[in-house]
MDAnalysis code that builds the backbone (N, CA, C; Angstrom):
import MDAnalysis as mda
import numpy as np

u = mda.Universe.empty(270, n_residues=90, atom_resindex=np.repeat(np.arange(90), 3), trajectory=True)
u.add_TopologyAttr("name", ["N", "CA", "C"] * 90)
u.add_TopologyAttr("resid", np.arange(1, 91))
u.add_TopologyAttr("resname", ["UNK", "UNK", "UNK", "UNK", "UNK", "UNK", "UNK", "UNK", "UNK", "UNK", "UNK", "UNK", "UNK", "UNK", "UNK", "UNK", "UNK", "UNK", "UNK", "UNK", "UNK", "UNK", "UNK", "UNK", "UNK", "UNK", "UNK", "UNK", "UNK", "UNK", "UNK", "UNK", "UNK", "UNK", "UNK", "UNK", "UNK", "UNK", "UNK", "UNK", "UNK", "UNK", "UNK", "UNK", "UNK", "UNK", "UNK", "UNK", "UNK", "UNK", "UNK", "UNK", "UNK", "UNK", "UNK", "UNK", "UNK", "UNK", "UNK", "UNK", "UNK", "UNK", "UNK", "UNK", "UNK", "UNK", "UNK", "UNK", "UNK", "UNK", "UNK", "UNK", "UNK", "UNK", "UNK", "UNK", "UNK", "UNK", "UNK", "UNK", "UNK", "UNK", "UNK", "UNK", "UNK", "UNK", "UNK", "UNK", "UNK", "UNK"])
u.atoms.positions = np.array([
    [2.602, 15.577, 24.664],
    [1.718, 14.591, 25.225],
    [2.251, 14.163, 26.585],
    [1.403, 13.855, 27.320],
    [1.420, 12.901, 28.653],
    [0.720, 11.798, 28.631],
    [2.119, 10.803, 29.249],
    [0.920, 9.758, 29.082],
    [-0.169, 9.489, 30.809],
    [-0.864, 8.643, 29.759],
    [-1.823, 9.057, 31.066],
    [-1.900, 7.303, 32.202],
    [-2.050, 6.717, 30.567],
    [-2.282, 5.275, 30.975],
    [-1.218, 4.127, 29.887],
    [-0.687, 3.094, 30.089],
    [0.694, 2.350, 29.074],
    [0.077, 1.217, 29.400],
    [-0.711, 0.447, 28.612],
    [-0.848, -1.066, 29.319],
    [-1.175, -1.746, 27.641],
    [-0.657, -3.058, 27.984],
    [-0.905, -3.935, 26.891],
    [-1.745, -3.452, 25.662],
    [-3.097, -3.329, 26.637],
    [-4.605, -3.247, 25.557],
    [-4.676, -1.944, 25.353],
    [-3.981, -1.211, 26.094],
    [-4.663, 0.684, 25.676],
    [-3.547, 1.863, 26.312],
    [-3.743, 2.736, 25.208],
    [-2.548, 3.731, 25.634],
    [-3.521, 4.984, 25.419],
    [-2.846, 5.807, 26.870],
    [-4.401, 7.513, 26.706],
    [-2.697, 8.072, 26.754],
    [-2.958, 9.474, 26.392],
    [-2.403, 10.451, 26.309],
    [-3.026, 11.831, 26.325],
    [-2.739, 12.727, 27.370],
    [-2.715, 13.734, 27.734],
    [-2.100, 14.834, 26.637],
    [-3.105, 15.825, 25.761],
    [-2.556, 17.083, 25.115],
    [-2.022, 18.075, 26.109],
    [-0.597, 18.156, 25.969],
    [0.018, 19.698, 26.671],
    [-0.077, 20.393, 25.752],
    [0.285, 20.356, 24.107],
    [0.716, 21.621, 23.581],
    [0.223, 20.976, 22.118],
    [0.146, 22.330, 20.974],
    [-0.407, 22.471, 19.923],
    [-1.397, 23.326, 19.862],
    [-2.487, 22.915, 19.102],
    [-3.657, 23.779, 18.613],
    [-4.315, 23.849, 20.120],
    [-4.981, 25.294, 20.368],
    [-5.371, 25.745, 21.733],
    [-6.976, 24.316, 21.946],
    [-7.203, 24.196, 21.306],
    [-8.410, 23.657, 21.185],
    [-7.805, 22.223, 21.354],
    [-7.359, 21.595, 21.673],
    [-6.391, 20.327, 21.868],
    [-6.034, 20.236, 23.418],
    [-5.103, 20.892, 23.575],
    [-4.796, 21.093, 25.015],
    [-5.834, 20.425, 25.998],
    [-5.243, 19.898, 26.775],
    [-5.800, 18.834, 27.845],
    [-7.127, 17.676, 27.516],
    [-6.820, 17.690, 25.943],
    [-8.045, 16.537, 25.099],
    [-7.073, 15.535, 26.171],
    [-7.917, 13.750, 25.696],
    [-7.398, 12.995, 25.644],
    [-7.260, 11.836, 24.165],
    [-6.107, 11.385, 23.979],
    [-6.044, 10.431, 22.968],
    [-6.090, 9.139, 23.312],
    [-7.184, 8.364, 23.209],
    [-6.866, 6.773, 24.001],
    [-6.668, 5.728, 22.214],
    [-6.301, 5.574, 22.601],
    [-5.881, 3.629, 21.685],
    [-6.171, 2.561, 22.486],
    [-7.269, 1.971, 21.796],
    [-7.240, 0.306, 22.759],
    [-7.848, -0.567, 21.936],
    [-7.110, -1.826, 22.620],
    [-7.252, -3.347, 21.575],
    [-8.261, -4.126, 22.315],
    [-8.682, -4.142, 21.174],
    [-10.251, -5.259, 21.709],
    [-9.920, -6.834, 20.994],
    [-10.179, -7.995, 21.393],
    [-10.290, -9.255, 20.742],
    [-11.275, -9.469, 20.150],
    [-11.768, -9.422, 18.686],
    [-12.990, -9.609, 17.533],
    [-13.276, -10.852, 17.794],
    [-14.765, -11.438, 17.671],
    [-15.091, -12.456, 17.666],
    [-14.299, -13.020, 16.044],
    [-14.130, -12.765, 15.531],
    [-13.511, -13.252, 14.328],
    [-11.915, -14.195, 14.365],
    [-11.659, -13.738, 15.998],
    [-10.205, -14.127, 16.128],
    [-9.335, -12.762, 16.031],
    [-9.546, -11.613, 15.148],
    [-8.971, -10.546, 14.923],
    [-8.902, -9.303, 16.534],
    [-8.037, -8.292, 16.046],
    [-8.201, -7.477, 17.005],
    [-8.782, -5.955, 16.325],
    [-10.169, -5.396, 17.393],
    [-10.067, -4.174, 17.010],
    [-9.727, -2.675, 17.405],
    [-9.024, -2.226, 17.325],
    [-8.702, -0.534, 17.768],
    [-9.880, 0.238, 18.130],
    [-9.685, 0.520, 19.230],
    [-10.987, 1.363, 19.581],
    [-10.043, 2.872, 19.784],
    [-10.854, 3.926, 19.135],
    [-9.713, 5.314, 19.130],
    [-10.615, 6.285, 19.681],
    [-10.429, 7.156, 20.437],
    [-11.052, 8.151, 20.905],
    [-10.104, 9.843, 21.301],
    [-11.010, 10.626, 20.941],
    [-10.092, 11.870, 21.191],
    [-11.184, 12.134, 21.677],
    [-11.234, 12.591, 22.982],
    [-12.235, 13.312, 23.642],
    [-11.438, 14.660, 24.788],
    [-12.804, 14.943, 25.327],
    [-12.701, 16.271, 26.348],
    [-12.370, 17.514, 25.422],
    [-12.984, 17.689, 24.550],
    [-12.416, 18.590, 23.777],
    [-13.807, 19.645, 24.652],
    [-13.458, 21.142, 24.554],
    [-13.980, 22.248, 25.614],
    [-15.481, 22.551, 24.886],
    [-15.514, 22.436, 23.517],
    [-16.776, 22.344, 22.644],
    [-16.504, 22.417, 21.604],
    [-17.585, 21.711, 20.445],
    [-17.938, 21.651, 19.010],
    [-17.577, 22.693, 18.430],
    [-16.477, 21.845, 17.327],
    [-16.242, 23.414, 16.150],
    [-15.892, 22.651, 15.288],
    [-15.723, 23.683, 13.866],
    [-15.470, 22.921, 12.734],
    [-13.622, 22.862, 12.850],
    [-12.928, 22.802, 13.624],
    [-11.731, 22.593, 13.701],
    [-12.080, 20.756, 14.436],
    [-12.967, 20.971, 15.351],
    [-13.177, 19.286, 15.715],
    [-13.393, 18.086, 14.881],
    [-14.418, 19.012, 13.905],
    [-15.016, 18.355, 12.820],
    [-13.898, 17.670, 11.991],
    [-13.204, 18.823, 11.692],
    [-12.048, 18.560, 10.557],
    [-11.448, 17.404, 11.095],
    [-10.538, 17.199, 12.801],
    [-9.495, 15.993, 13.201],
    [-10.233, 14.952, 13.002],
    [-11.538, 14.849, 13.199],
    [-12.386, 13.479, 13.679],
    [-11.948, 12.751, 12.383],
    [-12.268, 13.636, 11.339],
    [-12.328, 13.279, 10.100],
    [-11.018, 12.659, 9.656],
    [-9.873, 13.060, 9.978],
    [-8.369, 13.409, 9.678],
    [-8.334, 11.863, 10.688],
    [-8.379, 11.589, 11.837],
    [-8.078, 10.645, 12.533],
    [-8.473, 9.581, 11.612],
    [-10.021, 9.488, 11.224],
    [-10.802, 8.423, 10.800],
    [-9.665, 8.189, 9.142],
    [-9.206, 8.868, 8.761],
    [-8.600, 8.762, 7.316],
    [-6.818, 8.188, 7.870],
    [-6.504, 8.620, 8.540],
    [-5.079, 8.340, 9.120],
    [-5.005, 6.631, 9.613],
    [-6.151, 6.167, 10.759],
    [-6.333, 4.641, 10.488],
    [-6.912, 4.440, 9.939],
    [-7.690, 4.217, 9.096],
    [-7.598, 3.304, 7.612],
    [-6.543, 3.384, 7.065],
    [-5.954, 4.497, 7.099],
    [-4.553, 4.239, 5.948],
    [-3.465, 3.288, 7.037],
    [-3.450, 3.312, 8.140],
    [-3.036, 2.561, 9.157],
    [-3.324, 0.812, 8.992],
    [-4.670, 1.051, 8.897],
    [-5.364, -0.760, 8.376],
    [-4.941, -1.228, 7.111],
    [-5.150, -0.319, 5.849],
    [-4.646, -1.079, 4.991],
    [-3.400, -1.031, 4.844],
    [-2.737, -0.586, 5.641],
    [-0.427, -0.977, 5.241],
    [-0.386, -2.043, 6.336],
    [-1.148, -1.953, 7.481],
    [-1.338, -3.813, 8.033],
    [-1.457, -4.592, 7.432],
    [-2.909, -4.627, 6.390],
    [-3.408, -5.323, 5.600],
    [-2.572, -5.953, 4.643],
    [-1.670, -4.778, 3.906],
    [-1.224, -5.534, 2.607],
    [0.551, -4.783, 2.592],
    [0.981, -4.429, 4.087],
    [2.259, -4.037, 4.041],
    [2.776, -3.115, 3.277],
    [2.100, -2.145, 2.224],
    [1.828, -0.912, 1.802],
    [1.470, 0.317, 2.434],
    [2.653, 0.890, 3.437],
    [2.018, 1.842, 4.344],
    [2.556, 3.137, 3.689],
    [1.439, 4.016, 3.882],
    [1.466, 5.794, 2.913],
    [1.011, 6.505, 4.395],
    [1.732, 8.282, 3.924],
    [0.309, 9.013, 4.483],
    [-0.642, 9.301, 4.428],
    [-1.431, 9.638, 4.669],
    [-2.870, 9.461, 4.205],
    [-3.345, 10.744, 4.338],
    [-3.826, 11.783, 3.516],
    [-4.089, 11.088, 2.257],
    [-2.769, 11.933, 1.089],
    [-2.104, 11.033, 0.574],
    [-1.287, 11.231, -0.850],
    [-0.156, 11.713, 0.066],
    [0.549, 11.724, 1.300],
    [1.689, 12.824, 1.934],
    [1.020, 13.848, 3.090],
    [-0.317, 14.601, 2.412],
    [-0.827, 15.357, 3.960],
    [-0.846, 15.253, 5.112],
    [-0.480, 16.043, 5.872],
    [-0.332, 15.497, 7.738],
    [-1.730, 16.418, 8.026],
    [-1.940, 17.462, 7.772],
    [-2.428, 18.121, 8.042],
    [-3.617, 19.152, 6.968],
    [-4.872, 19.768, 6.686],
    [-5.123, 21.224, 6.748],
    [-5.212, 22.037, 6.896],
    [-5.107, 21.748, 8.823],
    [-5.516, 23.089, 9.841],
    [-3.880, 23.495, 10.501],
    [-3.573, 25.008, 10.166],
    [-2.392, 25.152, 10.733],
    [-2.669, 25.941, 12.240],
])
């Protein structure tokens, strides 16, 4: 990774290396203030070169990785998600 951007509310990162289909994505993280008083994570992996079921699969994999992220916030019970898996796609 490279980073791209480091600030309080949001961190991007630049793909150098891994799955060919990755390479020069970007990963952003950023904190939003909830009207609730709470904060929410806004996550994005974009620039990917086009649609495949390898895309399909991370979106999915990201979306399961925070939640398991929210609830060990939630209740200080943090796992991998799901059961130990990092991964399907080698």
């Amino acid at each position: 990774m490279e980073m791209q951007s480091d600030t309080p509310d949001e961190v991007v990162w630049r793909v150098l290396e891994g799955p060919d289909a990755w390479i020069d994505t970007l990963i952003t993280f950023a904190l939003h203030p909830s009207s609730n008083g709470g904060t929410t994570l806004l996550f994005t992996h974009a620039r990917w070169a086009e649609a495949s079921e390898f895309m399909s699969g991370c979106s999915t994999n990201w979306g399961s990785y925070l939640t398991s992220l929210k609830t060990g916030a939630e209740n200080g019970r943090f796992a991998a998600y799901p059961h130990g898996e990092i991964s399907r796609w080698s």
